[in-house]
C-alpha positions as CSV (number, residue, x, y, z in Angstrom):
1,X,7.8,-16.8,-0.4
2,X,8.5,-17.6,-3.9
3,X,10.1,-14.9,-6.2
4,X,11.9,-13.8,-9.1
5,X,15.4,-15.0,-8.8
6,X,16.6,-11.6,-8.9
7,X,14.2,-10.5,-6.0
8,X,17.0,-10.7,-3.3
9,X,20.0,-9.0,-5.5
10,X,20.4,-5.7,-3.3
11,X,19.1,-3.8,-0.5
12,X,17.2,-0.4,-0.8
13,X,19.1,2.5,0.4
14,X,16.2,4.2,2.3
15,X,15.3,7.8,2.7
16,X,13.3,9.7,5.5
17,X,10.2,11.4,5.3
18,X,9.1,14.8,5.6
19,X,9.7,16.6,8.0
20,X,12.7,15.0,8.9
21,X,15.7,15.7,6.6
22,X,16.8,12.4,4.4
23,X,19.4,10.6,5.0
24,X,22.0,10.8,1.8
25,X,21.7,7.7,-0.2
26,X,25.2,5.7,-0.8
27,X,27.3,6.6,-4.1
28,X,26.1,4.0,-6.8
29,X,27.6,3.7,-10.2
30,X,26.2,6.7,-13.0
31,X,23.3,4.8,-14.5
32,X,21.8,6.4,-18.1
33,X,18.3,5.0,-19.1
34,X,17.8,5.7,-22.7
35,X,14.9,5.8,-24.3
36,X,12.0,5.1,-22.3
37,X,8.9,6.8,-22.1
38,X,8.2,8.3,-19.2
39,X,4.8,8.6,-16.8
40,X,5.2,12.3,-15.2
41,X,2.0,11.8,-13.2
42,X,-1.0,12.2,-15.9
43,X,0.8,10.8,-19.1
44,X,3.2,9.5,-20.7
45,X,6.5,11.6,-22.6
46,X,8.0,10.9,-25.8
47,X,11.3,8.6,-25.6
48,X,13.4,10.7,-23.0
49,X,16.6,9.9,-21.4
50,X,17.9,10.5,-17.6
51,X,20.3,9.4,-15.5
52,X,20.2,8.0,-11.9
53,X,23.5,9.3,-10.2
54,X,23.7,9.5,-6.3
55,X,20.4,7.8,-5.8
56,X,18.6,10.6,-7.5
57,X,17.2,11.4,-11.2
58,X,19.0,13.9,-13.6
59,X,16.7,14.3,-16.4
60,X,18.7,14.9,-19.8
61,X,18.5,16.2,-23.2
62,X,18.6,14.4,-26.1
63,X,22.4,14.9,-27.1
64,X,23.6,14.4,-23.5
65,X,26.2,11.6,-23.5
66,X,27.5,11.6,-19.8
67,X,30.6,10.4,-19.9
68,X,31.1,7.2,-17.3
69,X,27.8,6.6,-17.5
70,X,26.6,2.8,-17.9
71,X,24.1,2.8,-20.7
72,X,20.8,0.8,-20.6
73,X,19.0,0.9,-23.7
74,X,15.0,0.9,-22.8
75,X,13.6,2.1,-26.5
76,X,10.2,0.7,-26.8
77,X,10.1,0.3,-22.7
78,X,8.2,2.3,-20.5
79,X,9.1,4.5,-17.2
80,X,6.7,5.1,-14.5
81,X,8.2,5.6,-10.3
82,X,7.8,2.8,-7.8
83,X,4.3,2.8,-6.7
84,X,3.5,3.0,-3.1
85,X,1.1,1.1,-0.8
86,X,-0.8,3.1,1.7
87,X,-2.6,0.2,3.3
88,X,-0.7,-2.9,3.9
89,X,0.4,-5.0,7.0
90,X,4.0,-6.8,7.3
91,X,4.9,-9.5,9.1
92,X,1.6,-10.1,10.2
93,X,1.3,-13.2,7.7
94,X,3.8,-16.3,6.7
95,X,2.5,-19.4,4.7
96,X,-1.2,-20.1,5.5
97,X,-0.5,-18.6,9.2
98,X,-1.1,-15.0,10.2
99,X,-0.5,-13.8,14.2
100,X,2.2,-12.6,16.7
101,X,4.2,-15.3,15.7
102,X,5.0,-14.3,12.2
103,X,6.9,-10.7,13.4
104,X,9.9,-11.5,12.8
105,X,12.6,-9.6,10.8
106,X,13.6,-11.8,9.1
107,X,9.5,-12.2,7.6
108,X,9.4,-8.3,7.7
109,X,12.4,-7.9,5.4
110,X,11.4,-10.8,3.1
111,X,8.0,-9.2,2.6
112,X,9.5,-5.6,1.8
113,X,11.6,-7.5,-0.6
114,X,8.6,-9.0,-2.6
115,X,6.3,-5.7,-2.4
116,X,9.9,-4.0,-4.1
117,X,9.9,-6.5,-6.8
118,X,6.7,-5.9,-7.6
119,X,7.4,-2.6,-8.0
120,X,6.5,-0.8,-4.8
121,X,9.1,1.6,-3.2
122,X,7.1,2.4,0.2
123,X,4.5,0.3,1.8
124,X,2.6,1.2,5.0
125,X,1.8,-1.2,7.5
126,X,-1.7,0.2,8.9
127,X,-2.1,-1.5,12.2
128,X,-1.7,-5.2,14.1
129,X,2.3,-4.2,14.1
130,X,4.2,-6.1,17.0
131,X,7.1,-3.8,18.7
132,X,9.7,-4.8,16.7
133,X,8.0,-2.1,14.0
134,X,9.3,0.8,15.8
135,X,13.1,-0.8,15.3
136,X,12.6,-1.6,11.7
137,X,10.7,1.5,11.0
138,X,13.9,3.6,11.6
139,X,15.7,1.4,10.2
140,X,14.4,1.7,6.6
141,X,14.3,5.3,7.5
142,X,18.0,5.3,7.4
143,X,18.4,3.2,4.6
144,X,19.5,-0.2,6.4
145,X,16.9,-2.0,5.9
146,X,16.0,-4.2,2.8
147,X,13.1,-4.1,0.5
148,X,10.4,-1.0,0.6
149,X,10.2,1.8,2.6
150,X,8.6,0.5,5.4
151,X,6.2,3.1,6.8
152,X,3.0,2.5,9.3
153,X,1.1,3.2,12.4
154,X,2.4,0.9,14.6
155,X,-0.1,-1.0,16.8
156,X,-3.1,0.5,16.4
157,X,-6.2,1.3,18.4
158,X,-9.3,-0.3,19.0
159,X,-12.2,-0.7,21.3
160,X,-12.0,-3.3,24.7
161,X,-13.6,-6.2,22.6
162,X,-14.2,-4.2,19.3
163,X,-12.1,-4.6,15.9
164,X,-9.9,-6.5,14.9
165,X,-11.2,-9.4,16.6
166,X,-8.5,-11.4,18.7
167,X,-9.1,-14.9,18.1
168,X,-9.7,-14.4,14.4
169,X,-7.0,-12.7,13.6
170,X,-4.9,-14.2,16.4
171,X,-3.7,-10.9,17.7
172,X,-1.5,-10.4,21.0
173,X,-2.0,-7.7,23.1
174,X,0.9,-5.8,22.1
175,X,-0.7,-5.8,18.6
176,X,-3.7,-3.4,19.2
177,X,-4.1,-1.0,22.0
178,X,-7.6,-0.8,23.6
179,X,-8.7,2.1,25.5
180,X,-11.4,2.2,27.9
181,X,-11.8,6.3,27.7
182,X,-11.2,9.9,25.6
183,X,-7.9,10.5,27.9
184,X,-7.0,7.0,27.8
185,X,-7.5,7.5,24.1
186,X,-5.4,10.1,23.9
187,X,-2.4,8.6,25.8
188,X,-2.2,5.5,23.3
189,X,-1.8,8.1,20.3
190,X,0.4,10.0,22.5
191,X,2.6,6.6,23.4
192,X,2.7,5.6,19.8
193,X,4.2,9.3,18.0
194,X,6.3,8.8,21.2
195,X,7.5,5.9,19.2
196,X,7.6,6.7,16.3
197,X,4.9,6.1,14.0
198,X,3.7,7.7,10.1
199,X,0.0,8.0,10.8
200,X,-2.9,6.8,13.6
201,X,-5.1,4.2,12.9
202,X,-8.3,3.5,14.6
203,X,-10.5,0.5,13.8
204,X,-14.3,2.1,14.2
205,X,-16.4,-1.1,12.7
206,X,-18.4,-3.0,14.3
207,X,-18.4,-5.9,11.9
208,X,-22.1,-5.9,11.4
209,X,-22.8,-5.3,15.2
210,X,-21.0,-8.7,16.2
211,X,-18.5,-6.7,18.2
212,X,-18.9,-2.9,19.9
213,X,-18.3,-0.4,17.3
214,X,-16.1,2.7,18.4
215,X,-17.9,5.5,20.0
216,X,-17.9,9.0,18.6
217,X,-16.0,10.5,21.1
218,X,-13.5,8.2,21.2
219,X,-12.8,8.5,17.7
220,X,-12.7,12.5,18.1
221,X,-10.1,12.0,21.3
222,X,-8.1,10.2,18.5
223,X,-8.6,12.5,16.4
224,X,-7.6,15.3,18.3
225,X,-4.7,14.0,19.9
226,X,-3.0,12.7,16.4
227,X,-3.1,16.4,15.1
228,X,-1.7,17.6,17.7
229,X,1.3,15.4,17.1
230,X,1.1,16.4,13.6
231,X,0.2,13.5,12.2
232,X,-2.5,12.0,10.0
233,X,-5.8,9.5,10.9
234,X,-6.6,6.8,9.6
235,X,-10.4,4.9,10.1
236,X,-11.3,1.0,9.3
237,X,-14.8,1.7,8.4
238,X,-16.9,-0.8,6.5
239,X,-20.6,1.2,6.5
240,X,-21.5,4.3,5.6
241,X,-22.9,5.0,8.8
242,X,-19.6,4.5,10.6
243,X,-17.6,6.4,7.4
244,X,-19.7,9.4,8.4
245,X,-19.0,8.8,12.2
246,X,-15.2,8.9,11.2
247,X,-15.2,12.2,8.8
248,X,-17.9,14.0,11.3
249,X,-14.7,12.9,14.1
250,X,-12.4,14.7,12.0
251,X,-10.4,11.4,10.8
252,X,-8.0,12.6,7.9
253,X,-8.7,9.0,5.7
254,X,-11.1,6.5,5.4
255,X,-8.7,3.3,5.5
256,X,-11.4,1.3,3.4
257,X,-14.5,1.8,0.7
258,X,-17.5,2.2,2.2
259,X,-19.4,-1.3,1.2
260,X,-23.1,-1.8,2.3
261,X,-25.0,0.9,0.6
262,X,-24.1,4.1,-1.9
263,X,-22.6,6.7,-0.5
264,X,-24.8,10.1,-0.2
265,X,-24.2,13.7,-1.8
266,X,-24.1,14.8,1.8
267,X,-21.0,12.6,3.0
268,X,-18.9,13.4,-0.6
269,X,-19.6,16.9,-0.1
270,X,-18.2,16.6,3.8
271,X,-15.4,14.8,2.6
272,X,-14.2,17.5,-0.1
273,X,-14.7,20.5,2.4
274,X,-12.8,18.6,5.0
275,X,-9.9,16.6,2.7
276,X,-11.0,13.4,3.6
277,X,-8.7,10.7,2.0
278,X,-9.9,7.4,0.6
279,X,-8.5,4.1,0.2
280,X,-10.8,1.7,-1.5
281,X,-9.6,-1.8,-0.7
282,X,-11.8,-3.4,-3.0
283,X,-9.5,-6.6,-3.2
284,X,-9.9,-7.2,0.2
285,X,-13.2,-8.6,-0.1
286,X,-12.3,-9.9,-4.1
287,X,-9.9,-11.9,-2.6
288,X,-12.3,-14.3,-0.1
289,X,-13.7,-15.9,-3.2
290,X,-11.4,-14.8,-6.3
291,X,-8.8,-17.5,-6.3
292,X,-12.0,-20.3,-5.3
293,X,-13.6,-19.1,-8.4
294,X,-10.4,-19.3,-10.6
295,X,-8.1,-21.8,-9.1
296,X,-6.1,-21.7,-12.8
297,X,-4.6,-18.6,-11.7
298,X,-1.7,-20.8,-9.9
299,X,-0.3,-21.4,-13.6
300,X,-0.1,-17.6,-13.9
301,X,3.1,-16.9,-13.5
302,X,2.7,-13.3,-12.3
303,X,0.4,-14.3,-9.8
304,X,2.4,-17.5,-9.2
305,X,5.1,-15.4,-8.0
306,X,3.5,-13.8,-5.1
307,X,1.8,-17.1,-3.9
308,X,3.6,-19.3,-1.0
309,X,3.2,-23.3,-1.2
310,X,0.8,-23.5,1.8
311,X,-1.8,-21.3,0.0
312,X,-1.4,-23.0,-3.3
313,X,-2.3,-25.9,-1.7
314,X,-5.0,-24.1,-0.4
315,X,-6.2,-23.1,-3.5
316,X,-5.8,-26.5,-5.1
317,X,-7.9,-27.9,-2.4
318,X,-11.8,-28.5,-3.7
319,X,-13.2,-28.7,0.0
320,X,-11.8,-25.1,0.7
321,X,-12.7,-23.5,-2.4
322,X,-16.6,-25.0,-1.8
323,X,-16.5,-23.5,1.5
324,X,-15.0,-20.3,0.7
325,X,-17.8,-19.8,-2.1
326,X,-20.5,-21.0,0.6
327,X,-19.8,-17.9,2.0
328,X,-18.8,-15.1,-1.1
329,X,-22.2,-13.6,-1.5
330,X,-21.9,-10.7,0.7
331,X,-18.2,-10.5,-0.5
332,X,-19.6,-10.2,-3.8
333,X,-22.0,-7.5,-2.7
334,X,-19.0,-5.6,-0.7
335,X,-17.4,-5.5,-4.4
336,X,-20.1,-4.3,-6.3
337,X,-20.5,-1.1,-3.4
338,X,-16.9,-0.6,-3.0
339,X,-16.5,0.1,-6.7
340,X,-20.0,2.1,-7.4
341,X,-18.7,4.6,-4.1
342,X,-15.0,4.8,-5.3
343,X,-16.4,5.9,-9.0
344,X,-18.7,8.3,-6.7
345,X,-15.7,9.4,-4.5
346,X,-13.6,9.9,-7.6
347,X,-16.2,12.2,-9.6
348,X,-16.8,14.8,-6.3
349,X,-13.0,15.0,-6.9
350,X,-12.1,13.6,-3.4
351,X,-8.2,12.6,-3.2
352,X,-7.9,8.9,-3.8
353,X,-4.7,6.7,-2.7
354,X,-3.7,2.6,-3.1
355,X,-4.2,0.6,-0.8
356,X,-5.3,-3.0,-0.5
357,X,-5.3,-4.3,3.5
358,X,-2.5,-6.9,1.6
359,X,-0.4,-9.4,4.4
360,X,-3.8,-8.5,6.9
361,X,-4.4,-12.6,6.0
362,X,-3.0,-15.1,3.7
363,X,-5.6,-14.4,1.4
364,X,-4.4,-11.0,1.0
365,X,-1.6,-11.6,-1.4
366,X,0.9,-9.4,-1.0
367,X,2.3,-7.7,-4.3
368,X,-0.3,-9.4,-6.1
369,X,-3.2,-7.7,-4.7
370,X,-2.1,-4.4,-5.5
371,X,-1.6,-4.9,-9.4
372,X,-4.9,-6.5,-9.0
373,X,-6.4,-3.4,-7.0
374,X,-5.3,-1.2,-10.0
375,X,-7.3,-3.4,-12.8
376,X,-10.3,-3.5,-10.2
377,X,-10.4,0.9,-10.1
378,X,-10.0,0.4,-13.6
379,X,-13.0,-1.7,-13.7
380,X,-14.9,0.9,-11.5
381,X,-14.3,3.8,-13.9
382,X,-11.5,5.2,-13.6
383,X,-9.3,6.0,-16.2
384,X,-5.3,4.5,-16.5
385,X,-4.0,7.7,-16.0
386,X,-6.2,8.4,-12.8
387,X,-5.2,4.7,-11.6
388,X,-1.6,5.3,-11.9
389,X,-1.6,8.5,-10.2
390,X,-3.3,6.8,-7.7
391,X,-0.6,4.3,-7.4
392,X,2.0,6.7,-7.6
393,X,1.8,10.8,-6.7
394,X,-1.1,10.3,-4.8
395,X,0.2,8.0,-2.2
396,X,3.4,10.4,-1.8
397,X,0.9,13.7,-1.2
398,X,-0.7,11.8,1.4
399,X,1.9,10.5,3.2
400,X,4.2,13.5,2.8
401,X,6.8,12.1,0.9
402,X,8.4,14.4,-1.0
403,X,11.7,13.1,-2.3
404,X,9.9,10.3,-4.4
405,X,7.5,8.9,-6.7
406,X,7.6,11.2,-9.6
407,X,10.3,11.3,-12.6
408,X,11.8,14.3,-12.1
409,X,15.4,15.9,-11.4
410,X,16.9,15.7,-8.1
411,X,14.1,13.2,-6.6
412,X,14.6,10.0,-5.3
413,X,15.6,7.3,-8.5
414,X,13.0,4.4,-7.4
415,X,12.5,3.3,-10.8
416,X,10.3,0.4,-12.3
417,X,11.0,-0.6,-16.5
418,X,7.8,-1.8,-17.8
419,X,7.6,-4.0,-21.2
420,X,3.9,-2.5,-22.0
421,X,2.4,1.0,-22.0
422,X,0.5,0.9,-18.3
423,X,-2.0,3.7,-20.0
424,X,-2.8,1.3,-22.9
425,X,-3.5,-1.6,-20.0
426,X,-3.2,-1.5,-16.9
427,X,-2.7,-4.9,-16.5
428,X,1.0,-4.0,-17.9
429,X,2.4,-2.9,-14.6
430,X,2.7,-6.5,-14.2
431,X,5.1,-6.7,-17.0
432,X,8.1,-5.6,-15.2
433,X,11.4,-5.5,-16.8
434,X,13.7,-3.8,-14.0
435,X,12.9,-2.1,-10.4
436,X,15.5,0.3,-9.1
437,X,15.5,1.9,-5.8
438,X,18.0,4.9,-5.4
439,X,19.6,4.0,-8.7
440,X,20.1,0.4,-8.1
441,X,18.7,-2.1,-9.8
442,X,17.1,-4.1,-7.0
443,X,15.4,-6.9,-8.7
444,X,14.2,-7.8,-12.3
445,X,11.2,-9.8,-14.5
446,X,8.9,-11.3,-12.1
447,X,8.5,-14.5,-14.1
């Protein structure tokens, strides 16, 4: 994959999560930003000053000169912490390719390299992950391990024959587990926290009744067996009907918008009396006929930067963009539901976290499709502020991680400089100046 040339400059020092205790991030040099203002999580601070000093944030006051300290001078820049994806996939994809084939570690690392320089510190990997997940996983957990925190779910569950299909998505068995039953159900959640895993994820669509959707009680055996691990569910809905199914179960998020009708007063209100999480996804379906309808993006060179050779021949190719816009009307459609229900979800006041189904196929850009996610909840409704909480606090609440993703003293110094205030536009989380992940500076300027 094409990147900055800086992308590759050092490795993240990783931390744990909750509950475990974090491991202690190497020694790295004293580090004073000066200058910037800061996003604490709903707005943005006057010019302020901090230093990153063993992996962590000391916040400072204005005549605080630390002696040692290398100075960075970020007046007129802005601060906010490295976002965090909580609905990716890794590996899963290289060049126009996605399947078994592409899980390697050296793909893994290279993709948790480009979702750092686009200023992610933590990505999760929600399903279709081969074995070697459960190696990396720790790994990152430990810090040796490149790129973002890589968090997931492992595997995944399904139905015999159900979601994600097999030959579409050219899965190998090891990618999916498929229960026949409630206890067999349980002993695939059971296997996978045996493991090691972040969160459950069941895939409950039916893709429009083309494959068997998953039964009630099978998604309650999930349930029920993921929090008694103590761990978190996840649901790939696409309907309302089976988003109901999956919050009636007692699933903790709804991995997807709900996308074929508007959501009902009845469903918010179960969602807010139960915690229900949401992650809209609305560039998962943007993405099937975005880049067809706009093939000038390839001379964007934000977008540019995320984009591998195969699929910019793709995009450059008239026959596939004619097909892929043969099909886009109920893409289009999907859009249009996704963002009325997430300006729906966001009003009841249900909790609201990023996520975009990136690296699940080519066309799911990785690093792109999340800047693109934020300017398409912007386009919904939501305000900046809301968005980049979204991006940011959010994600951590969710996923328990407690040692990152605000500015403040003692936590975790995962760090993005941005050139433009994100709150002004949001398309100027794109205009990164400098990521740093546990106070060292990791990669720089996409383009």
């Amino acid at each position: 994959m094409r990147l900055a040339r800086r992308t590759f400059a050092l490795a993240l020092t990783g931390l744990s999560l909750a509950p475990l205790r974090p491991a202690r991030a190497q020694a790295a040099p004293p580090i004073l930003l000066d200058g910037a203002r800061l996003f604490d999580g709903r707005a943005l601070t006057g010019p302020s000053r901090l230093m990153m000093a063993d992996g962590v944030i000391r916040l400072l006051g204005a005549d605080v000169a630390p002696e040692g300290a290398q100075r960075i001078d970020l007046s007129g820049r802005y601060l906010i912490p490295a976002m965090i994806a909580a609905h990716s996939h890794v590996g899963h994809t290289a060049g126009a390719t996605l399947g078994r084939q592409n899980h390697t570690r050296e793909n893994v690392e290279a993709q948790l390299r480009r979702y750092q320089a686009f200023g992610f510190g933590a990505v999760v990997s929600l399903g279709l992950n081969a074995p070697i997940f459960h190696e990396l996983r720790r790994e990152s957990r430990a810090g040796r391990l490149p790129g973002a925190l890589l968090l997931g779910a492992g595997p995944g569950i399904g139905v015999p024959g159900g979601a994600p299909p097999v030959n579409a998505m050219n899965l190998a068995e090891d990618q999916v587990a498929r229960p026949r039953d409630p206890a067999a159900m349980r002993q695939a959640v059971n296997d996978m926290a045996d493991k090691g895993i972040d969160l459950v994820k069941v895939w409950v669509d039916g893709l429009g009744d083309t494959v068997p959707q998953m039964a009630p009680e099978m998604v309650r055996a999930a349930a029920e067996a993921t929090h008694a691990r103590g761990l978190k569910i996840s649901a790939h809905v696409h309907d309302l009907s089976q988003a109901r199914l999956a919050v009636e179960a007692g699933v903790d998020i709804l991995g997807h918008g709900i996308r074929d009708k508007e959501i009902d007063d009845g469903l918010l209100r179960l969602m807010r009396e139960r915690g229900t999480w949401y992650i809209p996804t609305i560039q998962i379906d943007e993405a099937e006929y975005l880049y067809a309808d706009n093939p000038a993006m390839v001379n964007d060179p934000f977008f540019s930067a995320a984009l591998n050779p195969e699929m910019r021949a793709r995009i450059g190719d008239p026959a596939w963009r004619e097909a892929q816009l043969s099909r886009a009307a109920p893409r289009r459609s999907d859009v249009r539901f996704n963002k009325m229900n997430l300006k729906r979800v966001h009003e009841a006041g249900i909790p609201i976290a990023l996520g975009t189904d990136s690296g699940g196929t080519p066309l799911r850009i990785q690093g792109f499709a999340e800047h693109r996610e934020l300017e398409l909840m912007v386009e919904a409704g939501l305000s900046t502020a809301d968005v980049m909480a979204i991006a940011t606090t959010r994600p951590a609440e969710l996923l328990g991680l407690t040692d990152r993703a605000r500015i403040a003293n003692g936590l975790r110094a995962d760090l993005v400089v941005l050139e433009g205030d994100p709150l002004a536009d949001i398309r100027n989380t794109r205009r990164i100046a400098r990521v740093f992940a546990a106070g060292r500076e990791v990669a720089g300027p996409i383009a």
